[in-house]
C-alpha positions, -999 to +999 in steps of 0.1 A: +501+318-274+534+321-250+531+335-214+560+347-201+566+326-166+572+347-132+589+328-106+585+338-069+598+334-038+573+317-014+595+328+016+588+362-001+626+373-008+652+376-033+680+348-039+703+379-045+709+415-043+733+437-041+736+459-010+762+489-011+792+472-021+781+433-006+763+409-025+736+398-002+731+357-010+703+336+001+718+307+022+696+283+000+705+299-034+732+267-047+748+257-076+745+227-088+767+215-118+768+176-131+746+157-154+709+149-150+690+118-159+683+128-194+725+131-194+726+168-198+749+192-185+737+212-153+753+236-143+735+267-125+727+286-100+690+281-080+675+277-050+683+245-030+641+238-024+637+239-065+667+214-066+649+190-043+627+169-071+655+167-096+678+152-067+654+129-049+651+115-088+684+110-085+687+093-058+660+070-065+679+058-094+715+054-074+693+035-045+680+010-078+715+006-085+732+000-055+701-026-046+706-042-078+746-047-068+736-060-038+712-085-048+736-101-070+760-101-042+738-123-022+727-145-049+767-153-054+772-158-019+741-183-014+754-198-043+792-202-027+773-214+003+758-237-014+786-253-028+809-250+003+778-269+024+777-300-004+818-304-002+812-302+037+786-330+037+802-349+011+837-348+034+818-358+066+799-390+044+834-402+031+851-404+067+819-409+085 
């Protein structure tokens, strides 16, 4: 069995109407357009509360990333470290 699905505002207003010869636009009613985590194309029109989950998600996921970069940044630069300390020591033995 299929139920249609009703979507209401909990602020208890429209997203848009028209008023005389104005359309009268919700400041959170937002377009979003790009690709979502499943890599398809979004592009629509909602409001900017209902956008919220999909955009912490991705978020998350650019955080993970950028963490990830940075991680092996530091594990290259202890490594360098490490290498610059031994030449160091190394040098100081031999004239020492």
């Amino acid at each position: 069995m299929s139920l249609e699905v009703e979507y209401t505002c909990p602020l208890g207003s429209e997203c848009e109407t028209v008023k005389g010869k104005k359309i009268v636009r919700c400041s959170w009613y937002t377009k979003v357009a790009g690709v979502n985590a499943e890599d398809k194309e979004v592009d629509d029109w909602s409001c900017a509360i209902s956008w919220m989950p999909m955009l912490q998600i991705e978020m998350s996921s650019t955080n993970r990333g950028q963490t990830s970069a940075l991680e092996s940044f530091r594990n290259e630069m202890v490594q360098g470290q490490d290498e610059f300390n031994n030449l160091v020591s190394k040098r100081i033995n031999l004239t020492g």
